[in-house]
N, CA, C and O atoms as a printed pandas DataFrame, in Angstrom:
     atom_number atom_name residue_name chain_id  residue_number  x_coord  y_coord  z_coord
0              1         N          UNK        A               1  158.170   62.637  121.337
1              2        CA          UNK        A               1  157.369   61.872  122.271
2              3         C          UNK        A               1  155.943   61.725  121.741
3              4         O          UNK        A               1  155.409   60.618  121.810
4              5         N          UNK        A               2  155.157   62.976  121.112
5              6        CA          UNK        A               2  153.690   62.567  120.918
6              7         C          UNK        A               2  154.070   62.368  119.412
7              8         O          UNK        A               2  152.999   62.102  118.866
8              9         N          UNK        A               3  154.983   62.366  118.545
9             10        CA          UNK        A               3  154.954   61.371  117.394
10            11         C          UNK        A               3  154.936   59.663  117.877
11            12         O          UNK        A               3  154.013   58.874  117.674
12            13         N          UNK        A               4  156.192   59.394  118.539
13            14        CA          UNK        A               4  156.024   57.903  119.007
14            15         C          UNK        A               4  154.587   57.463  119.461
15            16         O          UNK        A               4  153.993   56.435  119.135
16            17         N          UNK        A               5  154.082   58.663  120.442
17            18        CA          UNK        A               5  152.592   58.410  120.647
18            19         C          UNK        A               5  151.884   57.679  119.825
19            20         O          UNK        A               5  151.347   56.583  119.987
20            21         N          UNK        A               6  151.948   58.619  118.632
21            22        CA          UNK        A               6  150.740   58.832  117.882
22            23         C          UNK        A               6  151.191   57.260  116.857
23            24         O          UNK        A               6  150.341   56.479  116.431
24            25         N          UNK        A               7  152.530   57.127  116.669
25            26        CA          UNK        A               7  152.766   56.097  115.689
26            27         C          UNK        A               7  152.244   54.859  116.732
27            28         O          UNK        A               7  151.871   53.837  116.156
28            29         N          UNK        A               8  152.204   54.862  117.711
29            30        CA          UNK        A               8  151.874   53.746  118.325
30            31         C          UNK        A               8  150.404   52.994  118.100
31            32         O          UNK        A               8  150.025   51.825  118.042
32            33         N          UNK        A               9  149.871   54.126  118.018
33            34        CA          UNK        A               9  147.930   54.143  117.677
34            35         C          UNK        A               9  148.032   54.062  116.776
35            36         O          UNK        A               9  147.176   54.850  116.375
36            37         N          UNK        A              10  148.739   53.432  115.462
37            38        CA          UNK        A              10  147.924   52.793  114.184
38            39         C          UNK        A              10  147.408   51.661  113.819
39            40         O          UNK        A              10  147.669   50.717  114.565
40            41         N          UNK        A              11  146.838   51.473  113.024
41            42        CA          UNK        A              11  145.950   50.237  112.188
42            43         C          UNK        A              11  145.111   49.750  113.530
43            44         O          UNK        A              11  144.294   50.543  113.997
44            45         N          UNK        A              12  145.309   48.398  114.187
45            46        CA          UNK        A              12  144.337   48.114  114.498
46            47         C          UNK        A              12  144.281   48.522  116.270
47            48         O          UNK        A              12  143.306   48.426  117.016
48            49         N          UNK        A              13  145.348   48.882  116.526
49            50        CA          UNK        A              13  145.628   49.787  117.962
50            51         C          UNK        A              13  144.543   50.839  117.859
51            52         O          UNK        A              13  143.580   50.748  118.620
52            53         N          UNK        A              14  144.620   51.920  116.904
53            54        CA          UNK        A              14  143.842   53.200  116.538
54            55         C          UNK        A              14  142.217   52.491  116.617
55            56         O          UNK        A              14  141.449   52.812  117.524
56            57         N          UNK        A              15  141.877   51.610  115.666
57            58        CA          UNK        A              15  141.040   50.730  115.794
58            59         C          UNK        A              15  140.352   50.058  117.190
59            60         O          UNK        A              15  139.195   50.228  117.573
60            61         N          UNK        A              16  141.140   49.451  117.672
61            62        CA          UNK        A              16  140.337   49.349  118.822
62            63         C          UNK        A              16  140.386   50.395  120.026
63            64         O          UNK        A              16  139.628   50.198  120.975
64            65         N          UNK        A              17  141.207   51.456  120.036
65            66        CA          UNK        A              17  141.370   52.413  120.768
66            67         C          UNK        A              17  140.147   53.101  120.392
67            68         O          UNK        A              17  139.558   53.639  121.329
68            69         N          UNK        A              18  139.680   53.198  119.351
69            70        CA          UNK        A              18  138.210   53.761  119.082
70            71         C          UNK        A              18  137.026   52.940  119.674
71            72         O          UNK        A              18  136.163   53.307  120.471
72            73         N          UNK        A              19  137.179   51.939  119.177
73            74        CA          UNK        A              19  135.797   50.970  119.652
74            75         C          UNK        A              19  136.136   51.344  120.941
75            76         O          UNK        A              19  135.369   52.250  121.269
76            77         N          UNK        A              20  136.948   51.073  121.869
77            78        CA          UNK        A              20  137.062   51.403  123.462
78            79         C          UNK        A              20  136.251   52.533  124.021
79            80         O          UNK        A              20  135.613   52.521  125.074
80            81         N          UNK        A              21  136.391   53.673  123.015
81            82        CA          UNK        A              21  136.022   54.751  123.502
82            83         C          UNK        A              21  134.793   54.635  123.500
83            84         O          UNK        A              21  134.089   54.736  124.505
84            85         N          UNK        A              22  134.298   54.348  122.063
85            86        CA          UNK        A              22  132.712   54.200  121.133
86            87         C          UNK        A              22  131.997   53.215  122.543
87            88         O          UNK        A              22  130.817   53.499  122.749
88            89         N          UNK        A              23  132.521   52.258  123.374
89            90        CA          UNK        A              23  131.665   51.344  124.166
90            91         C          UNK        A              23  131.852   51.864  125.536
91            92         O          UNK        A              23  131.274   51.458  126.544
92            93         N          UNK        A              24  132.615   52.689  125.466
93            94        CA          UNK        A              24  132.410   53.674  127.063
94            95         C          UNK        A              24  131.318   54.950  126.929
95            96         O          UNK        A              24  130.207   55.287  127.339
96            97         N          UNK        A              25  132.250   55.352  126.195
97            98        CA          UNK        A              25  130.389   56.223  126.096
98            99         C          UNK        A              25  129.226   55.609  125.847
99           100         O          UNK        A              25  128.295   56.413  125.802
100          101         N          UNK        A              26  128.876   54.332  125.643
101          102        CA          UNK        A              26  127.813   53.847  125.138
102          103         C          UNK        A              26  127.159   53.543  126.253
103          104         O          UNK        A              26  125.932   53.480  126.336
104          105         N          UNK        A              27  128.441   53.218  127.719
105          106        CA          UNK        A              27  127.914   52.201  128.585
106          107         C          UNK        A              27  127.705   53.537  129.819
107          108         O          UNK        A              27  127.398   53.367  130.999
108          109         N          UNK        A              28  127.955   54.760  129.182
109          110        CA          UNK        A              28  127.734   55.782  130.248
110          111         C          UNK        A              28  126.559   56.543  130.141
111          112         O          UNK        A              28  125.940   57.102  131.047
112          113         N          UNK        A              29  126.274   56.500  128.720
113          114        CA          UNK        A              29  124.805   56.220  128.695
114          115         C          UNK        A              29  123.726   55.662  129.105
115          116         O          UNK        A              29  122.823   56.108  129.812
116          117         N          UNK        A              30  123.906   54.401  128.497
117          118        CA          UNK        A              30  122.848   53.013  129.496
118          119         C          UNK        A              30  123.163   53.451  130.933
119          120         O          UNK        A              30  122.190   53.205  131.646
120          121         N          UNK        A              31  124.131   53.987  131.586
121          122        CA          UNK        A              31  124.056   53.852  133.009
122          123         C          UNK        A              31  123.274   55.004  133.336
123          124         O          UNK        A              31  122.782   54.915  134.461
124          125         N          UNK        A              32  122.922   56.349  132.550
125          126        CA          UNK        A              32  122.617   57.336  132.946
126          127         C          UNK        A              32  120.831   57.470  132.340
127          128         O          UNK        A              32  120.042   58.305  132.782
128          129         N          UNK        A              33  120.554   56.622  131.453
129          130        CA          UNK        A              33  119.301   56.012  131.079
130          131         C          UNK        A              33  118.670   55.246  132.816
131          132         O          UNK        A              33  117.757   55.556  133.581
132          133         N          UNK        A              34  119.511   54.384  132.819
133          134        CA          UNK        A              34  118.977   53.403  133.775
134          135         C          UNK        A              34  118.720   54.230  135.017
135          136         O          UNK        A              34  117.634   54.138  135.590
136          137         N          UNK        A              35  119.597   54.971  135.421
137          138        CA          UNK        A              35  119.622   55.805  137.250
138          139         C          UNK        A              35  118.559   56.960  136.533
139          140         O          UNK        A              35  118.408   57.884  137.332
140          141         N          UNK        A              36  117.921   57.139  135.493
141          142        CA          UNK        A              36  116.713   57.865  135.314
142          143         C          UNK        A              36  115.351   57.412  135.478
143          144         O          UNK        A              36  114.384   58.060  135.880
144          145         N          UNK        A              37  115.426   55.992  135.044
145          146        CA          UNK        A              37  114.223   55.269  135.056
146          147         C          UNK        A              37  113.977   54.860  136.322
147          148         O          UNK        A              37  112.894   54.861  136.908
148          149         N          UNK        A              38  115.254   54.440  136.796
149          150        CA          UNK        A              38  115.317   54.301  138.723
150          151         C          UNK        A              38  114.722   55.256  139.161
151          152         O          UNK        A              38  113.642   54.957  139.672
152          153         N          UNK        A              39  115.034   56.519  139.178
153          154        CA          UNK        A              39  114.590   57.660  140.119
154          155         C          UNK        A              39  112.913   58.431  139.484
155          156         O          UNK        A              39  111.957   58.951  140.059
156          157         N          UNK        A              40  113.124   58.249  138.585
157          158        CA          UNK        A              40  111.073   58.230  137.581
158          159         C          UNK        A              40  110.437   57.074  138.292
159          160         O          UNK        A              40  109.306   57.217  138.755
160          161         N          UNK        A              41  110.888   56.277  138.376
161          162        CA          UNK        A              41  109.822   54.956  139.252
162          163         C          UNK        A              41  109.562   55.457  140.578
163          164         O          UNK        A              41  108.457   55.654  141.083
164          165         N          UNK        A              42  110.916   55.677  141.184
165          166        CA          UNK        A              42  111.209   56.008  143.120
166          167         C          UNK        A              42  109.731   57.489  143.306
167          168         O          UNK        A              42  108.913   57.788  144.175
168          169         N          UNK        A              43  110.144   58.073  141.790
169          170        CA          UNK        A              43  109.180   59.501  142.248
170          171         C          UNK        A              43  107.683   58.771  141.989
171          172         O          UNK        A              43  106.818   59.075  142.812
172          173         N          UNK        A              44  107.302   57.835  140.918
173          174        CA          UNK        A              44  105.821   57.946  140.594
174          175         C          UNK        A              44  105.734   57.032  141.974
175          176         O          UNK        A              44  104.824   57.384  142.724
176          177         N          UNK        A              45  106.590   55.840  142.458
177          178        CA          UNK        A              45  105.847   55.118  143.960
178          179         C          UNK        A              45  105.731   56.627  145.156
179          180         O          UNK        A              45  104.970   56.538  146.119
180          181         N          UNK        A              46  106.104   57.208  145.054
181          182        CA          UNK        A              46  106.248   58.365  146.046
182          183         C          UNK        A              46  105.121   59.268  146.179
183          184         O          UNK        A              46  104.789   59.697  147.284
184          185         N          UNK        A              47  104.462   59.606  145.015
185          186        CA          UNK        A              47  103.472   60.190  144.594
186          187         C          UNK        A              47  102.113   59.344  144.802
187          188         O          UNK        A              47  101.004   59.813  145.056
188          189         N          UNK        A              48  102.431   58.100  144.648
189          190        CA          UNK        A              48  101.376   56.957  144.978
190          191         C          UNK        A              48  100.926   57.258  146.898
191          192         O          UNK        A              48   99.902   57.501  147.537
192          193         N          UNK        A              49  102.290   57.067  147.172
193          194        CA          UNK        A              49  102.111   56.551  148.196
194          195         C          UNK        A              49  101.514   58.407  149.032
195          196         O          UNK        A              49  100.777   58.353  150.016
196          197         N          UNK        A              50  101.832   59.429  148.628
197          198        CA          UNK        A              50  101.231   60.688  148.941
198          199         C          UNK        A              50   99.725   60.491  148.752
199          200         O          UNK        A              50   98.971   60.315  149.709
200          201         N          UNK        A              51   99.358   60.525  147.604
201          202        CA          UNK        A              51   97.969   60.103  147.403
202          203         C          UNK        A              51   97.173   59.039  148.245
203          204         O          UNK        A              51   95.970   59.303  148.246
204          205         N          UNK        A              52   97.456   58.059  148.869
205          206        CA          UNK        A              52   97.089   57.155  149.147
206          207         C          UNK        A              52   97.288   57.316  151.005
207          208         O          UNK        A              52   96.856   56.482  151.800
208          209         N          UNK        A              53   97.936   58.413  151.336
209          210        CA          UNK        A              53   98.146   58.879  152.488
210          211         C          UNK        A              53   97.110   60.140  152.832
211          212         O          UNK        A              53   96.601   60.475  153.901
212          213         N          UNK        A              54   97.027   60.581  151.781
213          214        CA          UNK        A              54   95.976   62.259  151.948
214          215         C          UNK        A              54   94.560   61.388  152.020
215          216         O          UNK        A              54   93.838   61.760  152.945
216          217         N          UNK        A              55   93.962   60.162  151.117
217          218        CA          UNK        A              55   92.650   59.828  151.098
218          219         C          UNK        A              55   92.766   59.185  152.450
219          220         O          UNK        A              55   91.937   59.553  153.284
220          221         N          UNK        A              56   93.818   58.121  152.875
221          222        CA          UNK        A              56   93.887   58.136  154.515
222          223         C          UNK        A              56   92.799   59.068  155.346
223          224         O          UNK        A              56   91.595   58.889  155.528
224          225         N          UNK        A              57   93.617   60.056  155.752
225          226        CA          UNK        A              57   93.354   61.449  156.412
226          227         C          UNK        A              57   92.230   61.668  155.942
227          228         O          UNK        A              57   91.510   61.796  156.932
228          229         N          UNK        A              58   91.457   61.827  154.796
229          230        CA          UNK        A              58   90.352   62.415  154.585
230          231         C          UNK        A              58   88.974   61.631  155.062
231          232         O          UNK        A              58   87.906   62.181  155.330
232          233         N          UNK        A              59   89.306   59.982  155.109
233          234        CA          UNK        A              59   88.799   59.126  155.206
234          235         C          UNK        A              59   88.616   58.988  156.794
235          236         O          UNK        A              59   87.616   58.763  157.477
236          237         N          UNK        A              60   90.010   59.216  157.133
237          238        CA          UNK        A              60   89.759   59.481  158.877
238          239         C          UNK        A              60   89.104   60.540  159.847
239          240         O          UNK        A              60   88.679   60.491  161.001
240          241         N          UNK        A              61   89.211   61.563  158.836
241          242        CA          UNK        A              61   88.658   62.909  159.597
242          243         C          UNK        A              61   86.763   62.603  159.374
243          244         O          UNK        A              61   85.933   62.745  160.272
244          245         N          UNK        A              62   86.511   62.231  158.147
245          246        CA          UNK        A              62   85.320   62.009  157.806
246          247         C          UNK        A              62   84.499   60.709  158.794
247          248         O          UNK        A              62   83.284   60.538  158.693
248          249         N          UNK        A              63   85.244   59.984  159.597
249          250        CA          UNK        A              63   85.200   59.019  160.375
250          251         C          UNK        A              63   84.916   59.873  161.986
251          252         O          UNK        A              63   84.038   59.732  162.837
252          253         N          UNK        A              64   86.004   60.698  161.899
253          254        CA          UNK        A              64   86.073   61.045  163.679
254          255         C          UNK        A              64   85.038   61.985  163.677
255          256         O          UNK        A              64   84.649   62.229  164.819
256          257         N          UNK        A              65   84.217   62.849  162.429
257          258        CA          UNK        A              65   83.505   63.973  162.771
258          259         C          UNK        A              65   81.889   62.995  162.552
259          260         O          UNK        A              65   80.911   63.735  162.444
260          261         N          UNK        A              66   81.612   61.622  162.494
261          262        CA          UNK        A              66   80.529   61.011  162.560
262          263         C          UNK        A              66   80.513   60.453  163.850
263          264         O          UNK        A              66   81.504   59.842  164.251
264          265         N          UNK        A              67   78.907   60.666  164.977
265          266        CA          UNK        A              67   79.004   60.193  166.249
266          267         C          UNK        A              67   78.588   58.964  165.625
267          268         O          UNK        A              67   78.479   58.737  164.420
268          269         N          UNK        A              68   78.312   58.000  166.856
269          270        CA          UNK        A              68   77.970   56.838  166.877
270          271         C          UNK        A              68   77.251   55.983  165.804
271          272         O          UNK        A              68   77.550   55.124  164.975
272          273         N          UNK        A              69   75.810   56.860  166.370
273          274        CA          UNK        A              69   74.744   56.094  165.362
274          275         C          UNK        A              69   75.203   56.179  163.886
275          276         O          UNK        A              69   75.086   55.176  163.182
276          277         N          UNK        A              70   75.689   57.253  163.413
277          278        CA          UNK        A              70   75.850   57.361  161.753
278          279         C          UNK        A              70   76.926   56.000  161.939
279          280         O          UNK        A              70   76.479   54.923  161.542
280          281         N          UNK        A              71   78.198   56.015  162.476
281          282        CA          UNK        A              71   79.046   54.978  162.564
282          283         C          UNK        A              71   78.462   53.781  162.446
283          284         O          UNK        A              71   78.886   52.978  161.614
284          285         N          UNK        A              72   77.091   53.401  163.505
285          286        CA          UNK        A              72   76.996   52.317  163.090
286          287         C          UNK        A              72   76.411   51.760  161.916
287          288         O          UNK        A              72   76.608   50.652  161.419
288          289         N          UNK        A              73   75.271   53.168  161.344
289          290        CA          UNK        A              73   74.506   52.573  160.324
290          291         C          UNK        A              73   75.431   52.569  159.119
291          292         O          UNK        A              73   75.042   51.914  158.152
292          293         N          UNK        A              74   76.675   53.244  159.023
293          294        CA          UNK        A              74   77.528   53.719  157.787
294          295         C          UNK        A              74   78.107   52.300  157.884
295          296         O          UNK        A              74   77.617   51.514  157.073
296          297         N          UNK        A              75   78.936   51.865  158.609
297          298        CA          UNK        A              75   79.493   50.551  158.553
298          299         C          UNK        A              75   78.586   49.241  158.416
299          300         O          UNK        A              75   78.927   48.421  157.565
300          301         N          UNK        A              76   77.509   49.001  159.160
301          302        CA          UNK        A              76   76.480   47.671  158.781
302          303         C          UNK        A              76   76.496   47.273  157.834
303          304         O          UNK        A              76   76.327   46.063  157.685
304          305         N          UNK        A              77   76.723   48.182  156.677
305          306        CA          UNK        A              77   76.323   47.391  154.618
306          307         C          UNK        A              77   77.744   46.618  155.097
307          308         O          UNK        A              77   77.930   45.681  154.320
308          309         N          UNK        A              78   78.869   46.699  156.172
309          310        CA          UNK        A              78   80.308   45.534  155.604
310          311         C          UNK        A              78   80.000   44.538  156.240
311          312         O          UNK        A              78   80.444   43.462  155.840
312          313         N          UNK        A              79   78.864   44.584  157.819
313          314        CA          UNK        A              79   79.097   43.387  158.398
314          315         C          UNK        A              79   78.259   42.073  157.858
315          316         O          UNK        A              79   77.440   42.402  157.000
316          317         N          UNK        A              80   78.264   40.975  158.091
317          318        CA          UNK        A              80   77.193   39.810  157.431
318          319         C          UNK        A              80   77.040   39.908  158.706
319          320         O          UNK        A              80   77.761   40.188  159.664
320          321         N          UNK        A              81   75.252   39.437  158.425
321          322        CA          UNK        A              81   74.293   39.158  159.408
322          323         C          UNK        A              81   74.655   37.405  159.599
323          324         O          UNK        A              81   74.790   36.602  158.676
324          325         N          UNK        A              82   74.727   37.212  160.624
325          326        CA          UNK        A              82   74.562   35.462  161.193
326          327         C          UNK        A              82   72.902   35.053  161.524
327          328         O          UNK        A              82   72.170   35.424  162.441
328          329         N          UNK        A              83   72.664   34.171  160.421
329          330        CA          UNK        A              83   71.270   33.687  160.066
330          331         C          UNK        A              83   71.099   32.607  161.338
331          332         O          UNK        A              83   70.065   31.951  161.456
């Protein structure tokens, strides 16, 4: 039985029974490349978006612990004056 096997896989059977293999592993690669670069992107937007959430908060606390007057004079440099 694994002689008939094996006689079955010659010349260009054996041949492309290799390339078959040679382009599956190739393509299980690229797939395992790609779901890396996917999940390296997912983490650096993630990390963005942490950062960009903590200056939030810092920005807000630094807001709620100013009374009024600082509020208003801190904000005036955004408003335009109407001439």
């Amino acid at each position: 039985m694994i002689a008939r096997l094996v006689s079955f896989f010659t010349g260009w059977k054996a041949k492309l029974l290799a390339l078959s293999a040679i382009l599956a592993a190739l393509g299980a690669v690229l797939a395992r490349v790609y779901l890396l670069g996917k999940a390296a992107t997912q983490q650096a937007a993630e990390r963005t978006a942490i950062k960009a959430m903590r200056r939030r908060k810092e920005v807000d606390d630094e807001v709620s612990a100013m009374d009024h007057s600082d509020l208003d004079e801190h904000f005036s440099k955004y408003m335009r004056d109407r001439e």
